[in-house]
GUZA-516883 format. One line per 3 residues: number of its first residue (from 0); for each residue x, y, z of C-alpha. Coordinates in steps of 0.25 Angstrom, whole numbers. Each point is the difference from the previous one (the first is absolute). Layout:
<pts>
NUM = X,Y,Z; ...;
</pts>
This chain:
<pts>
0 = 464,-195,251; -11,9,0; 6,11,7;
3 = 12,-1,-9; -7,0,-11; -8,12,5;
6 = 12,7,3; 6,-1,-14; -15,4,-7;
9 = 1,14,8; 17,2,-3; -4,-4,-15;
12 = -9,10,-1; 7,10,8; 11,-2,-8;
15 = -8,2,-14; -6,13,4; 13,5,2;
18 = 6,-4,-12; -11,4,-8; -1,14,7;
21 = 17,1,-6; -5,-4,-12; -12,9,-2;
24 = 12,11,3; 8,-6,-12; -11,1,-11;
27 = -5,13,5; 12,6,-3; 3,-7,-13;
30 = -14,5,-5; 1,12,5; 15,2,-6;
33 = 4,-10,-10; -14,-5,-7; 1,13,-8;
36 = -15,1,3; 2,13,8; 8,12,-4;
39 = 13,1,8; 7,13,3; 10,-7,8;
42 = 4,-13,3; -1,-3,14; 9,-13,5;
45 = -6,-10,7; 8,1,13; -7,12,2;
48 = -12,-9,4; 7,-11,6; -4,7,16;
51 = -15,3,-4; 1,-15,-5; 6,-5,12;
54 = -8,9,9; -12,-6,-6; 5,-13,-1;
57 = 1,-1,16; -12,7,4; -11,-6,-9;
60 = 2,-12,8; -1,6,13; -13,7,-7;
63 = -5,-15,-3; 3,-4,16; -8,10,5;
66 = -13,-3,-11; 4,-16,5; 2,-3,-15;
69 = 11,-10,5; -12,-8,7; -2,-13,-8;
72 = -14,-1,-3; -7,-12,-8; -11,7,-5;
75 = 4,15,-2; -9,10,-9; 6,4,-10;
78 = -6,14,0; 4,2,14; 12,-5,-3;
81 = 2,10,-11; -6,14,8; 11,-5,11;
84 = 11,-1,-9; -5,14,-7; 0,5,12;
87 = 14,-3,6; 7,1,-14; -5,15,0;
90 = 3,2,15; 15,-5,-2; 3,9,-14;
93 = -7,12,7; 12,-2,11; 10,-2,-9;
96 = -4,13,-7; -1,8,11; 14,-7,7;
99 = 7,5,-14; -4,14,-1; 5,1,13;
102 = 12,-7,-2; 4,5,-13; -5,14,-3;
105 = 9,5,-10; -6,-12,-10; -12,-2,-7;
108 = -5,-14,-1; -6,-5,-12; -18,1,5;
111 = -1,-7,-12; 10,-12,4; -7,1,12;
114 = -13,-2,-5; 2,-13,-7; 10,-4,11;
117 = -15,-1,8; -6,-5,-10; 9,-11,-3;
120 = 1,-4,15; -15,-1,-1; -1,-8,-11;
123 = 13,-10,2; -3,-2,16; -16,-4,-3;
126 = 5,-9,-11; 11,-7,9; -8,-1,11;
129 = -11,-9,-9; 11,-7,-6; 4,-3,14;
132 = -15,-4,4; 0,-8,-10; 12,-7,1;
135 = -2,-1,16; -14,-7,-5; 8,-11,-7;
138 = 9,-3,10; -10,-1,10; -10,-8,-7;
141 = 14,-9,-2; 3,-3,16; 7,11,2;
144 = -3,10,11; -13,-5,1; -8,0,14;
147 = -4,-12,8; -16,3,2; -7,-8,12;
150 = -16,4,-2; -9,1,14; -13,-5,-4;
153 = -4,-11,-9; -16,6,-7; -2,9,-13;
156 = 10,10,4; 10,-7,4; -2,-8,-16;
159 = -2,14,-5; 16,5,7; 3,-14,-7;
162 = -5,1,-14; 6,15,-1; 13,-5,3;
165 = 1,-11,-9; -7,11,-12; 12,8,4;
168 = 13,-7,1; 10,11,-3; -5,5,15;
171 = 10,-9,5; -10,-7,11; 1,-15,2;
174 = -12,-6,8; 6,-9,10; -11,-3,7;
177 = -14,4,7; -5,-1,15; -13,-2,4;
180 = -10,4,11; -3,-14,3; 1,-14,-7;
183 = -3,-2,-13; 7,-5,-16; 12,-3,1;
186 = 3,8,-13; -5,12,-6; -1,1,-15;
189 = 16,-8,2; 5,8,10; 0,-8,13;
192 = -7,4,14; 12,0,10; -8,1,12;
195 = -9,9,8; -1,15,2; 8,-1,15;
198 = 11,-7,-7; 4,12,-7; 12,5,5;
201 = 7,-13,0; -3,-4,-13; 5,15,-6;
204 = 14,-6,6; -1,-14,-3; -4,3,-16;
207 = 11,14,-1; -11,9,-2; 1,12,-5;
210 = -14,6,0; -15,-2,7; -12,2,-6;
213 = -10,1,7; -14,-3,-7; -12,-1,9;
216 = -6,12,-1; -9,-3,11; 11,-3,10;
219 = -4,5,14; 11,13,5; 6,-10,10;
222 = 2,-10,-10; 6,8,-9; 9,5,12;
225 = 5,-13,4; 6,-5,-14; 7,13,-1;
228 = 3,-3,14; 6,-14,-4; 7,6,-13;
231 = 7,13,4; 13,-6,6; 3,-8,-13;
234 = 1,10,-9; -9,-2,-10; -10,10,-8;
237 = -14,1,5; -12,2,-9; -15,1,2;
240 = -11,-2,-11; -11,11,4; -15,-4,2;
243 = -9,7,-10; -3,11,10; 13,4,0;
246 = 4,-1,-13; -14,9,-2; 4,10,9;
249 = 15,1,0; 3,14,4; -8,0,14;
252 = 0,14,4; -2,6,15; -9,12,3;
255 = -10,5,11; -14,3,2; 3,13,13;
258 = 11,-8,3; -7,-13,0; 12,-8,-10;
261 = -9,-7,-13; 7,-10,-10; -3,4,-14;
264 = 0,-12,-8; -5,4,-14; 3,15,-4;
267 = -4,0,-14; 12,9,-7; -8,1,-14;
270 = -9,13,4; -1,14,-4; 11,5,-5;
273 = 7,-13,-3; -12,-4,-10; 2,13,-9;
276 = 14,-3,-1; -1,-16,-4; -11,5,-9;
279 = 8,10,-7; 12,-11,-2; -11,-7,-5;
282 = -5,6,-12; 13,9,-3; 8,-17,-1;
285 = -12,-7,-6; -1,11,-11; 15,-2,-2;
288 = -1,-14,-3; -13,1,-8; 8,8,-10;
291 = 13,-7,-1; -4,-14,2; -11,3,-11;
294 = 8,-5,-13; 1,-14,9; -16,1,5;
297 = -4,-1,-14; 9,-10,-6; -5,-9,12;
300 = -14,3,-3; 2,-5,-16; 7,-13,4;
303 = -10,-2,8; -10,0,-11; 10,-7,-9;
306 = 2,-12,9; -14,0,5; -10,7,-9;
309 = -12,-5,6; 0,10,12; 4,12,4;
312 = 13,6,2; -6,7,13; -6,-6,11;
315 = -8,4,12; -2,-6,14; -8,5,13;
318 = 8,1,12; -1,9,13; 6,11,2;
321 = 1,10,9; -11,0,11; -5,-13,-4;
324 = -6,7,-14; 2,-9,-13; 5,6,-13;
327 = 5,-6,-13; 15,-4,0; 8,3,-14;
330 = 8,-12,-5; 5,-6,-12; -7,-13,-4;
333 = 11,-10,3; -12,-13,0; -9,-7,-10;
336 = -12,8,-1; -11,-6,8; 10,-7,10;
339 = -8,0,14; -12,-4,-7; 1,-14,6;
342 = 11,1,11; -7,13,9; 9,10,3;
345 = 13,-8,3; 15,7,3; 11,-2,-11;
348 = 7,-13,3; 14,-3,-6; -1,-7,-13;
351 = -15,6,-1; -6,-9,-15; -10,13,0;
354 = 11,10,-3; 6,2,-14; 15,0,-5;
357 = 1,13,0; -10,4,12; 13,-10,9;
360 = 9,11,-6; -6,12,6; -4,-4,12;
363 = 13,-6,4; 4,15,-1; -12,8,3;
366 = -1,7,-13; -16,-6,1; 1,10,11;
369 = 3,13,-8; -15,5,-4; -2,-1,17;
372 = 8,15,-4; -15,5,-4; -5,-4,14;
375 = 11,7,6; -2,14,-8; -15,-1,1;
378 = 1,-2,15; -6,-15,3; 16,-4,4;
381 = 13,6,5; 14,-6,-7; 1,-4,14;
384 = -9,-7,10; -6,-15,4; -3,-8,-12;
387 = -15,0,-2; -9,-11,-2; -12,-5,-7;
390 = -10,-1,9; -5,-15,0; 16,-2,7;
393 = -2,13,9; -15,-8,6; 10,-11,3;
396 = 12,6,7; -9,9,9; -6,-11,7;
399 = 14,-8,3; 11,12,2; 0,9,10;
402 = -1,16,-5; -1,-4,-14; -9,11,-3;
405 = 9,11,4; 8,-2,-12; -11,6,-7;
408 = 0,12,11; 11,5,-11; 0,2,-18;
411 = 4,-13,-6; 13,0,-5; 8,-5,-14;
414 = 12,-5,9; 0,-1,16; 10,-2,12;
417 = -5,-15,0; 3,-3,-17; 14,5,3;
420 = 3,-9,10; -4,-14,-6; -15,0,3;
423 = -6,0,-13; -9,-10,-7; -4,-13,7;
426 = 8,5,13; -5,0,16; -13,12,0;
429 = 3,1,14; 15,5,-3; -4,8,-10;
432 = -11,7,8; 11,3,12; 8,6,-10;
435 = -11,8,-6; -4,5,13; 15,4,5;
438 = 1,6,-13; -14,10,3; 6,3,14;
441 = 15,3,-5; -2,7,-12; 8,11,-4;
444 = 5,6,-15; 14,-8,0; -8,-13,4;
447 = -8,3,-14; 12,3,-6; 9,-12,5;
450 = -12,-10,-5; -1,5,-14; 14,-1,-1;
453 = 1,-15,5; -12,-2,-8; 9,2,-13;
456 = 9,-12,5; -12,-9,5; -6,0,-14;
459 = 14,-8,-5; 2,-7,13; -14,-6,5;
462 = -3,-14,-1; -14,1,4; -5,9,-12;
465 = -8,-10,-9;
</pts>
């Protein structure tokens, strides 16, 4: 069932994207021609396009192989999704142009039909492929083309791998069971043991599975040999969760010391150049935003004196920053006023009684975050970097998660590569420090870029904003 089901997700959406190119040809040509919005000295037919239109109609798709854009993938990034889809829509109309000024020399094609034929193809292909997405998500999360999941390991990852796949059911992954290293509960959080770590291989064919996950990150190589061993000949997906380490140091890279080889596990890519580039996307964004989203920043800051007149409407808070220095953080007053006095400093929880009706409404989308722009332009923060925090929190981390600090090796930011992915608010520090940390040793200009732009749909989307 699941690979038929798979089989019919990838013809459905190969089959959109063709029609969609076809009909991107149709209204190109009826806004170019027939909308009356552009001066027409002669009326071209439509036949005229129906080659180019084919042409195109066959090789998009063949772009889209090549860029594996028919590879079903359960958590796909939009933005990546989008640059790849730019990228073969324009590959494919640049062929088709070229193929027909070679082929028909004694006629001018329309560039502006052409023009909104790319365009067009853009637009409809993205939004059929979310429609598509979306609709695959349903289904999935209904039974159909889902994956049976039998998790090896039975501790906090393994009920982290559990937890994300019950938070995500449009994934389509159903846990059948978990394995473990020796004998323990019979049940994890409902899901039944099945038996031990050497049984493997006959319980993936006695329960039709359809994917391993491995999650014990500190499986020995051998061990980790053998269940891939056990597994291979039943045809099943194999996945490992990393270890911190590895998740810290994802892009190990090999060089020599006069021919002696060396590993190079941190090779920090926010240096030099980098830094004057991230600092001018800094100030030339921040002061965008300061001056368009200023009509909002001031109607925010009189309601908040309307509704709660007996503070500010601004509010500071010391947190550390970059080298470990403190400096003031610029927020909206989104609490009572005075509203640590008796608790300490304590994280927001959901349902908080020290926040107010309308402090609720601005932190579930971050627009308490908008003065943090000020930060940004004076240059205590970058738009994009690990969250910073207050420094009471940052005593406390240090001493139970490993490289916390380093975090602070880098300028604070207002969004991260860890609050677009789901870690924000009362979520797991030592996750959100691995991501921080991939993000300081993998950063380039499209990463920065990339997190702003999911950062637009977090805001609307993020359950943990409270």
């Amino acid at each position: 069932m699941r690979k038929s089901a798979n089989v019919y997700f990838v013809v459905a959406m190969l089959g959109s994207d063709i029609l969609l190119v076809i009909l991107s040809y149709i209204l190109a040509y009826r806004l170019r021609f027939t909308s009356g919005l552009f001066a027409v000295q002669e009326l071209q037919p439509i036949a005229v396009y129906f080659g180019p239109m084919a042409l195109q109609a066959m090789l998009m798709p063949l772009v889209f192989a090549i860029q594996k854009l028919y590879s079903l993938k359960r958590s796909a990034s939009w933005t990546d999704e989008f640059y790849r889809v730019l990228s073969g829509v324009s590959i494919a109309t640049v062929i088709v142009m070229a193929a027909s000024a070679l082929v028909s020399r004694d006629f001018e094609y329309s560039r502006l039909l052409l023009a909104f034929s790319w365009t067009l193809s853009l637009v409809l292909v993205i939004l059929g492929r979310f429609v598509h997405s979306r609709f695959q998500s349903l289904l999935r999360a209904g039974g159909i083309g889902e994956d049976r999941v039998l998790i090896v390991g039975t501790g906090e990852v393994a009920k982290l791998v559990l937890d994300r796949m019950r938070h995500s059911p449009g994934l389509g992954y159903r846990p059948t069971g978990f394995v473990s290293e020796e004998s323990g509960p019979s049940s994890v959080y409902g899901v039944p043991v099945l038996g031990l770590v050497d049984e493997t291989g006959t319980l993936v064919k006695e329960q039709h599975i359809d994917e391993v996950i491995i999650a014990i990150p500190t499986l020995s190589h051998k061990q980790l040999l053998d269940i891939v061993a056990q597994c291979q000949k039943h045809n099943v997906n194999i996945k490992c969760f990393p270890d911190l380490f590895q998740i810290m140091a994802s892009e190990v890279n090999i060089s020599d010391l006069d021919g002696l080889p060396l590993v190079t596990v941190r090779d920090v890519a926010l240096k030099g150049w980098n830094l004057v580039m991230k600092r001018w996307v800094d100030i030339t964004v921040g002061a965008i935003v300061l001056v368009l989203l200023s009509p909002l920043m001031l109607l925010v800051a009189l309601l908040i004196k309307l509704t709660s007149p007996h503070g500010p409407a601004f509010y500071t808070q010391e947190r550390v920053g970059l080298d470990g220095k403190p400096f003031q953080v610029i927020k909206f007053r989104s609490m009572k006023p005075d509203a640590e006095v008796q608790t300490g400093p304590v994280w927001a929880q959901k349902g908080d009684a020290r926040t107010t009706r309308l402090g609720r409404f601005i932190r579930r989308y971050s627009i308490d975050e908008l003065p943090q722009f000020i930060n940004v332009l004076i240059g205590e923060m970058s738009i994009v970097g690990p969250r910073p925090e207050r420094p009471h929190f940052v005593e406390q981390f240090m001493q139970t998660v490993p490289r916390y600090y380093e975090r602070h090796n880098e300028k604070a930011g207002l969004t991260g590569w860890a609050q677009v992915n789901g870690l924000r608010g009362n979520t797991s520090i030592e996750e959100r420090t691995a991501y921080d940390l991939w993000y300081v040793e993998n950063w380039t200009l499209w990463l920065d870029l990339k997190i702003m732009i999911k950062t637009l749909f977090v805001v609307f989307t993020d359950k943990n904003a409270y």
